[in-house]
C-alpha positions as CSV (number, residue, x, y, z in Angstrom):
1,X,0.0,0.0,0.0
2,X,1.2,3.6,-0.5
3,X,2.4,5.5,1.9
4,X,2.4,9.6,2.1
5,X,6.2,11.3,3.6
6,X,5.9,14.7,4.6
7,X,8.7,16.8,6.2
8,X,7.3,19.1,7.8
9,X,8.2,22.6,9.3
10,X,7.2,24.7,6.1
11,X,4.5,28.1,5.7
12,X,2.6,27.4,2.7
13,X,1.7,30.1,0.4
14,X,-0.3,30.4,-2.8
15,X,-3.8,29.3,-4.3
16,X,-5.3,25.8,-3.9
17,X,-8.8,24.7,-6.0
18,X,-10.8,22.8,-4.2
19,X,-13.0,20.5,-6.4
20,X,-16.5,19.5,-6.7
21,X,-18.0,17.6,-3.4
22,X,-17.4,14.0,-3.7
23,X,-20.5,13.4,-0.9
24,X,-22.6,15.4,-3.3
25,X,-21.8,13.7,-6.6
26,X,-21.9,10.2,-4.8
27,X,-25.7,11.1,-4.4
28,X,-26.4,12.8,-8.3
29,X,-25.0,9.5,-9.8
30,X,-27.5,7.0,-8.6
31,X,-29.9,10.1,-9.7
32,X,-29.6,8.8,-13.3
33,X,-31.3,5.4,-12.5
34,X,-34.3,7.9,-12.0
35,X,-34.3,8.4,-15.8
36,X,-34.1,6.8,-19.1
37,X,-32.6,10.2,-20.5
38,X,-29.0,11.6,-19.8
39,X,-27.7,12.8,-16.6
40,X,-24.4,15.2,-16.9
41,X,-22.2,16.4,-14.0
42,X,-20.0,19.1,-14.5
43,X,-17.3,19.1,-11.9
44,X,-16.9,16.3,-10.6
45,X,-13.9,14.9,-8.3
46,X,-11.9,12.3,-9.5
47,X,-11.7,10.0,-6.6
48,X,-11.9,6.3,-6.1
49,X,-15.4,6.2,-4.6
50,X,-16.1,8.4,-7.8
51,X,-15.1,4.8,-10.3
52,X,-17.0,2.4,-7.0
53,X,-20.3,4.2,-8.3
54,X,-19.5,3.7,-11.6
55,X,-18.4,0.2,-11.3
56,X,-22.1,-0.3,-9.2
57,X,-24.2,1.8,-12.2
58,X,-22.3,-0.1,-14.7
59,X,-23.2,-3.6,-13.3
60,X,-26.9,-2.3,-13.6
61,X,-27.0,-1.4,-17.1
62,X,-26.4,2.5,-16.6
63,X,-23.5,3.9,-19.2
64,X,-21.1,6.1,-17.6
65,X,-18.5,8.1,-19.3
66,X,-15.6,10.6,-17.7
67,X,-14.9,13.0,-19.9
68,X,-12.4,16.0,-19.8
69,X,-10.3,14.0,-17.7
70,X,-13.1,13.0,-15.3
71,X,-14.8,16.1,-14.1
72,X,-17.7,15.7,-16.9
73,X,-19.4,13.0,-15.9
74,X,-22.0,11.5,-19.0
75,X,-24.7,9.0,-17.2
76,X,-27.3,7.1,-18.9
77,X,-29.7,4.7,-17.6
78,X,-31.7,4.1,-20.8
79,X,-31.2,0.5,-20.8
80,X,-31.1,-0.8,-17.5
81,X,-30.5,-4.9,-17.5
82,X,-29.7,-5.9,-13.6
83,X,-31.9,-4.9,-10.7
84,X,-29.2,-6.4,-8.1
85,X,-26.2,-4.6,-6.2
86,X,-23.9,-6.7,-5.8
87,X,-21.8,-7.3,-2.3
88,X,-18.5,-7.3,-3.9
89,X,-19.0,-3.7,-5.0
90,X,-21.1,-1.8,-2.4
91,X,-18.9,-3.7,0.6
92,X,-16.3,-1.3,-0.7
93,X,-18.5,2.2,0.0
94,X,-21.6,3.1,1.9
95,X,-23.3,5.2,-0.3
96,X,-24.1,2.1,-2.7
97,X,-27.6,2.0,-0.3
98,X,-28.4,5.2,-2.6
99,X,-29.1,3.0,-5.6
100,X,-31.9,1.6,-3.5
101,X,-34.5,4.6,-3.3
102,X,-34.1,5.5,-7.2
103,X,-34.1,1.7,-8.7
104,X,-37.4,0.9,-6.8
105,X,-39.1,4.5,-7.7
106,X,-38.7,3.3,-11.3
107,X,-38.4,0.0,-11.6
108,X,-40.4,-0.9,-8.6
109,X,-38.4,-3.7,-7.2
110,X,-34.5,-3.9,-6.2
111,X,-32.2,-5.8,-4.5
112,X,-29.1,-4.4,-2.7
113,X,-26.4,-5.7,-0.1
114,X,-25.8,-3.8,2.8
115,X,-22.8,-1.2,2.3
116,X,-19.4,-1.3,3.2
117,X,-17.1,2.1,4.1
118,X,-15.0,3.5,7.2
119,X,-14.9,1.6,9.8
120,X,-16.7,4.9,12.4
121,X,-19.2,3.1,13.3
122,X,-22.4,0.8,12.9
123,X,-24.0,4.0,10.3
124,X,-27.0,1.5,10.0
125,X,-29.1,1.5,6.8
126,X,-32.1,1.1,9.1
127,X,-33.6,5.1,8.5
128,X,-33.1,4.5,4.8
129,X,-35.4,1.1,5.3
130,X,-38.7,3.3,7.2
131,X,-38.3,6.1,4.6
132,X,-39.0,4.2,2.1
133,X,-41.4,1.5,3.9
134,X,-43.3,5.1,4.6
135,X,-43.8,5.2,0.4
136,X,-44.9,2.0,0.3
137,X,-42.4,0.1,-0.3
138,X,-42.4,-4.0,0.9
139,X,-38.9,-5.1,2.0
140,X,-37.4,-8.0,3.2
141,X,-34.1,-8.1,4.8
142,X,-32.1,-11.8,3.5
143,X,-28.9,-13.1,3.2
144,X,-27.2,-9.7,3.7
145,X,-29.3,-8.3,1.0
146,X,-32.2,-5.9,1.3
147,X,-34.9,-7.4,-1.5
148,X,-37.5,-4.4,-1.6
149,X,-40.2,-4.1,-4.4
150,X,-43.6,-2.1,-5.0
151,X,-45.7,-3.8,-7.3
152,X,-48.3,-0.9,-7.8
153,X,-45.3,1.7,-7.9
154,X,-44.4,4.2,-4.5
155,X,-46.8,6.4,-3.2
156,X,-46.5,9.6,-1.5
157,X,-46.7,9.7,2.3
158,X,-45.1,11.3,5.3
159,X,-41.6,10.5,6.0
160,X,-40.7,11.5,10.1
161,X,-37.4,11.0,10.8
162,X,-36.4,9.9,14.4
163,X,-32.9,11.3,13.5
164,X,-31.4,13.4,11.2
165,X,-29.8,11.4,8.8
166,X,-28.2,12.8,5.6
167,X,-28.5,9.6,3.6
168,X,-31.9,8.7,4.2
169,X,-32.8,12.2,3.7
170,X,-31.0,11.4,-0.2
171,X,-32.6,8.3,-0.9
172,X,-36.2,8.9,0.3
173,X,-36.0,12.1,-1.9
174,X,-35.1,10.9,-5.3
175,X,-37.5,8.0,-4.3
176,X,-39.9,10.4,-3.7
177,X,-39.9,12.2,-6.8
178,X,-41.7,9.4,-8.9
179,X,-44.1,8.5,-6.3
180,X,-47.7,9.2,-6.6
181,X,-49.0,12.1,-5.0
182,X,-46.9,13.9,-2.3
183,X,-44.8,13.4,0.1
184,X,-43.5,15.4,3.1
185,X,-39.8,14.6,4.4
186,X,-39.8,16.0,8.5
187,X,-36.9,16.3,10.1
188,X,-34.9,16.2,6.9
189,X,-31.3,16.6,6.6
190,X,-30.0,20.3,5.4
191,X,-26.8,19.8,4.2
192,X,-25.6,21.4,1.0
193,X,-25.8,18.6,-0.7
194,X,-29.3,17.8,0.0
195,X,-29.7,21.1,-1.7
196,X,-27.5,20.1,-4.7
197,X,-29.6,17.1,-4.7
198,X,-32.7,18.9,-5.0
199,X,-31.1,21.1,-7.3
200,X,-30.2,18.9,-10.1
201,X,-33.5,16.3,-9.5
202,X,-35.9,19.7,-10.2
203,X,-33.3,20.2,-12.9
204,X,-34.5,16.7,-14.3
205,X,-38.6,17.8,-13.6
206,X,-38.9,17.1,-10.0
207,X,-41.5,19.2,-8.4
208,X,-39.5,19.7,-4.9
209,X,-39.7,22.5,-2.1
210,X,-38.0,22.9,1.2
211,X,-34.7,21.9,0.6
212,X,-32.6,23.4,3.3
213,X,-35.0,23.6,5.6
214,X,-36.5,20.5,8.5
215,X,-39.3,19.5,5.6
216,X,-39.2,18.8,2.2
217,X,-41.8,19.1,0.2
218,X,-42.1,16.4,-2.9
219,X,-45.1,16.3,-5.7
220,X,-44.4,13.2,-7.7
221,X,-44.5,13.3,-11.3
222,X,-44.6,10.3,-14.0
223,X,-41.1,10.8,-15.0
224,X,-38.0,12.8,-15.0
225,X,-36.1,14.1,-18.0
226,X,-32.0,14.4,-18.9
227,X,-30.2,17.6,-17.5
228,X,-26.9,18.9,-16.8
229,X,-25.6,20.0,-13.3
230,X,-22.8,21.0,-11.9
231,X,-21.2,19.5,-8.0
232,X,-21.4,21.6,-5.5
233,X,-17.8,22.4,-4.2
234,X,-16.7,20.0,-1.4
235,X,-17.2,21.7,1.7
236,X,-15.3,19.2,3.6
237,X,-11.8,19.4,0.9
238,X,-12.4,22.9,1.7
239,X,-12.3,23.3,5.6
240,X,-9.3,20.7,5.1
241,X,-7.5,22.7,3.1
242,X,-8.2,26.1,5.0
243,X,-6.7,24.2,8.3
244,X,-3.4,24.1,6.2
245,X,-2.2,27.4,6.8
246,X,-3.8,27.3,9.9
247,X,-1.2,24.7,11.3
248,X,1.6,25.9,9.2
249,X,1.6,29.3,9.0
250,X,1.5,31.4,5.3
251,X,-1.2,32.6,3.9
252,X,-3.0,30.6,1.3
253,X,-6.2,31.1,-1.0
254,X,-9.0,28.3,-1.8
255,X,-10.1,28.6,-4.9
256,X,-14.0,28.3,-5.0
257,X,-14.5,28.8,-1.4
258,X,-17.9,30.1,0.1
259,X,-18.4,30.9,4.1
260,X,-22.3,29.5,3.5
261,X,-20.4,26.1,2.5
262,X,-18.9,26.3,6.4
263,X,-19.8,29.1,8.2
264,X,-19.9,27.3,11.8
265,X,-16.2,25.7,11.1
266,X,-15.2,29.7,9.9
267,X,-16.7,30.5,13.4
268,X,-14.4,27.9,15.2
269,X,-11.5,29.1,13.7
270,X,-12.1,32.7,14.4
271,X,-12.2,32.1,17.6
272,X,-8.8,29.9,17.2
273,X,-6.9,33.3,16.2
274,X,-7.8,31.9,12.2
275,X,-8.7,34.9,9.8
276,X,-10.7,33.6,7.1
277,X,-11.4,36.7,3.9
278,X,-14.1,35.4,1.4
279,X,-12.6,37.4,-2.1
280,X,-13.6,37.0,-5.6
281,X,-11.6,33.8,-5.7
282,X,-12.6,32.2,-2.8
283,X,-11.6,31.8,1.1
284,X,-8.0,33.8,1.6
285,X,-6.9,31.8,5.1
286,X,-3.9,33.0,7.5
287,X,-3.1,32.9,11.8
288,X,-3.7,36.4,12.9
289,X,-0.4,36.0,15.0
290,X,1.8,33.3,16.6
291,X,0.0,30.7,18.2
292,X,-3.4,29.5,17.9
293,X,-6.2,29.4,20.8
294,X,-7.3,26.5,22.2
295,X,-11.2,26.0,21.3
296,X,-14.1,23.8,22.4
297,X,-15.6,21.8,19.3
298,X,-19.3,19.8,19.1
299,X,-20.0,17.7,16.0
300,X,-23.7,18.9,15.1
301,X,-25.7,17.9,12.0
302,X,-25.9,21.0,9.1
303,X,-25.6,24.0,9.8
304,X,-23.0,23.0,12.9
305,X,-19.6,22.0,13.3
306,X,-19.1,18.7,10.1
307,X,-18.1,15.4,11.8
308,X,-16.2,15.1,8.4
309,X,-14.1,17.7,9.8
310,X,-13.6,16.9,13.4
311,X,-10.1,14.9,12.8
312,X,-8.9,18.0,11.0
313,X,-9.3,20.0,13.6
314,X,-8.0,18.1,16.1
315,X,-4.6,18.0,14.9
316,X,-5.3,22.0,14.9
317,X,-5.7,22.0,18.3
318,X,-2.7,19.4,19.0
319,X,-0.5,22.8,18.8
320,X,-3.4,25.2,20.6
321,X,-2.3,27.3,23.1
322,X,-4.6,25.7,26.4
323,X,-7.1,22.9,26.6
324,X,-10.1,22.3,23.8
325,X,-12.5,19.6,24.3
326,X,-13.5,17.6,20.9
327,X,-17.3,16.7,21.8
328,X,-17.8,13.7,18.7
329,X,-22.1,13.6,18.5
330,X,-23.0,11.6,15.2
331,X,-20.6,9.1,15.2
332,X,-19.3,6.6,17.7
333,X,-15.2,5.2,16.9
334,X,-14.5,9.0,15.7
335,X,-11.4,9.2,17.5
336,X,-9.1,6.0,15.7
337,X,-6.5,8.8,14.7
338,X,-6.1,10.2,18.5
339,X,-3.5,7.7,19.8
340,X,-1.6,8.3,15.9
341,X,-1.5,11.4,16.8
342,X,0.0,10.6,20.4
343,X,2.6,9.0,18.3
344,X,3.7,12.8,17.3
345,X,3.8,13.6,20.8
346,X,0.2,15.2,21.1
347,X,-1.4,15.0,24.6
348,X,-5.4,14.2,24.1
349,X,-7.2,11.8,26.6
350,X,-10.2,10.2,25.0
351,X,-13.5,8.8,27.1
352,X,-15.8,7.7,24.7
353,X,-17.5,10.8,22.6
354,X,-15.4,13.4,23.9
355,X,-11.6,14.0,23.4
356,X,-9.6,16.5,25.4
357,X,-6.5,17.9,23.8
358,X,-3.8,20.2,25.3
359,X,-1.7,21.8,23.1
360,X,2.2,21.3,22.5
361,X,4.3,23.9,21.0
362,X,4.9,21.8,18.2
363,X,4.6,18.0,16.7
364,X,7.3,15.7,15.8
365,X,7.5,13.5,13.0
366,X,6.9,9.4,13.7
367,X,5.4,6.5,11.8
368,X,1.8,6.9,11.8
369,X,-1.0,4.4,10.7
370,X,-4.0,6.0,8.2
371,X,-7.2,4.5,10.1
372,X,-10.3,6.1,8.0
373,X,-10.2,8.7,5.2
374,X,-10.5,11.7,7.8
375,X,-8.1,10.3,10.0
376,X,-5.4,9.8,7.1
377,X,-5.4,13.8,6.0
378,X,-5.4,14.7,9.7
379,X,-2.4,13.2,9.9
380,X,-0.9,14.4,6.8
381,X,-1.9,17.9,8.7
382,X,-0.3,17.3,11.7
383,X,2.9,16.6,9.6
384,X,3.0,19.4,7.7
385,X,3.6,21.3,11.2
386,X,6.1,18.6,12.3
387,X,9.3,18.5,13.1
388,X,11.2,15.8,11.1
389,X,9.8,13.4,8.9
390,X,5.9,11.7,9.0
391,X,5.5,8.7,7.4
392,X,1.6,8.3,7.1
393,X,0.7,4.3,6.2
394,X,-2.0,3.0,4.7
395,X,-3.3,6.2,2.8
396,X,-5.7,4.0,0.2
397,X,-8.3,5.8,2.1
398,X,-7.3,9.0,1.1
399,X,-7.4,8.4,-2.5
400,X,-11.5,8.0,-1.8
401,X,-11.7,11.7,-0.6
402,X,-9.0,13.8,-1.8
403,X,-7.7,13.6,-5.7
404,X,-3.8,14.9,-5.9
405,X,-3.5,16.0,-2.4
406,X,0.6,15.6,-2.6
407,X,0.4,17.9,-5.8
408,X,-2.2,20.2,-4.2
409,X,-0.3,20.5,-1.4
410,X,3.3,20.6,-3.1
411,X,2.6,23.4,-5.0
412,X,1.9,25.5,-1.9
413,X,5.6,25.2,-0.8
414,X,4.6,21.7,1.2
415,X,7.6,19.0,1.2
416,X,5.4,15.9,0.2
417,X,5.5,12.6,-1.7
418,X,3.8,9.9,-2.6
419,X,6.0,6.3,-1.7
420,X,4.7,3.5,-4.2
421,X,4.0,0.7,-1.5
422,X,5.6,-2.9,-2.5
């Protein structure tokens, strides 16, 4: 496996683009099983979980082409021939369960294995399963697989979810725009995504309202057309990249950037001695002076503080002047990178959903091992501000969230390679 070798001790300076949300586009591929008419996504990332989907759309019958070097993305589900996702594909990435909602909207029956993905937790499937047994669906969980099918086609109903959930809130939407009459999504998720989502379905002839907001509105329709739409940028590559600076020292501009995007993680490092200057090219990001502040940080659903972003700023606050306390609230096993970051001689204490880190005056560079996606650019973070040489193992799960980050980093001044593994 590859490996990623910083040394670290470096400001970085200059402009980084930040590409199109890989959470976003992993939700407007499966879109395309909604239609027999094209689907095109303009900026999209080129990631591995990117080519998982199109493996999975692929095995259904769906055409997909990259073009421009991947960020067009041409989808087509004109001709679809399989109704079953296969284990061997969706083991390898959670959102595979979003084939589930649009296949039985159309088609009216599916079968797909439960997912695969970071090992952060349990993440069950089980909201996904009442959203769309609210529309009518019959399902039947066998053999690992989740056989669903509505002979008469979905129909519209009320969809209350117990918890806010940012993938059932994906699937019972596009599910929802070909059932009949309308349905009402409560407690919805409100990520930028969602609205993406929402964005690119009404695009296609959804009648949708409420995106955003607790409740979404759905009237379904008989069908959905082609349309072309382009990824939102990924809100999560971006708060990564702005804690660059942040832990290095420079000054450095991502390209694309909007404070709406992450204006409670912009909030966090305000109060961390972080200035953050939206400008006509983005999110301009530098430390006001010296040191940064030690600051309290609760995982929250949209509009709060990302769990996607919680790792990041942990190795942040590994160098904060005083004592922050990491409160993790959506996911349990959110902390695998804390004792990796130990290794660099950071002091945090974990007891189960909270983490308590007080800062050092600086890292030093050790062997470290890449546990999840998050956890692996954390501790590519944590050695850009190193002493020494990082070594960060087992990066394959970067490569599902971040496309070039050695280049993207390099060309800010970072020293950092890519080591083939054997």
């Amino acid at each position: 496996m590859d490996s990623i070798l910083i040394k670290g001790g470096r400001e970085l300076h200059g402009d980084i683009p930040i590409a199109g949300a890989k959470n976003a586009c992993l939700t407007l591929m499966p879109a395309t099983l909604l239609s027999d008419e094209p689907l095109t996504l303009t900026n999209a990332p080129r990631l591995s979980d990117i080519a998982t989907m199109t493996t999975l759309l692929r095995s259904l019958g769906a055409e997909v082409q990259g073009l421009q070097d991947g960020q067009v993305l041409a989808l087509s589900s004109h001709n679809l021939v399989n109704h079953v996702a296969e284990y061997d594909i969706v083991r390898k990435m959670r959102a595979s369960i979003l084939v589930l909602g649009p296949m039985l909207a159309r088609e009216r029956h599916a079968v797909v294995s439960l997912p695969g993905g970071c090992a952060i937790g349990a993440r069950p499937v089980d909201l996904h399963l009442q959203a769309l047994e609210a529309l009518g669906a019959e399902l039947e969980l066998r053999d690992g697989y989740v056989h669903a099918k509505a002979p008469g086609g979905l129909k519209g109903g009320i969809v209350e979810f117990p918890l806010v959930s940012v993938g059932a809130t994906e699937n019972a939407l596009m599910a929802a725009t070909l059932a009949k009459g309308t349905t009402e999504l409560r407690n919805a998720a409100r990520e930028p995504e969602i609205v993406d989502l929402a964005q690119c379905l009404r695009r296609m002839g959804a009648q949708i309202e409420g995106e955003g907001t607790e409740t979404i509105t759905i009237q379904g329709v008989d069908r959905l057309g082609g349309a072309t739409h382009r990824v939102v940028t990924d809100r999560i590559e971006l708060g990564t990249y702005m804690l660059a600076p942040a832990i290095t020292g420079g000054e450095v501009t991502c390209l694309g950037g909007r404070i709406d995007l992450v204006g409670a993680f912009c909030e966090k490092l305000d109060a961390a001695g972080i200035s953050v200057e939206e400008t006509e090219k983005g999110l301009k990001v530098a430390r006001r002076n010296g040191r940064v502040s030690a600051v309290d940080v609760t995982t929250e659903p949209f509009p709060g503080f990302p769990t996607d972003l919680q790792a990041q700023m942990m190795a942040l606050l590994c160098t904060a002047e005083g004592r922050s306390v990491l409160e993790e609230k959506i996911f349990e096993n959110r902390f695998m990178h804390a004792p990796e970051l130990m290794r660099m001689g950071a002091k945090i204490d974990v007891h189960g959903g909270t983490a308590t880190v007080t800062g050092v005056e600086r890292l030093k560079g050790a062997p470290v091992m890449a546990t999840d996606l998050r956890a692996s650019v954390s501790l590519i973070l944590a050695g850009l501000a190193a002493e020494g040489e990082t070594m960060v193992n087992r990066v394959y799960h970067l490569d599902r969230g971040y496309e070039r980050v050695e280049e993207k980093l390099g060309n800010l001044g970072a020293r950092i390679e890519r080591v083939a593994g054997i």
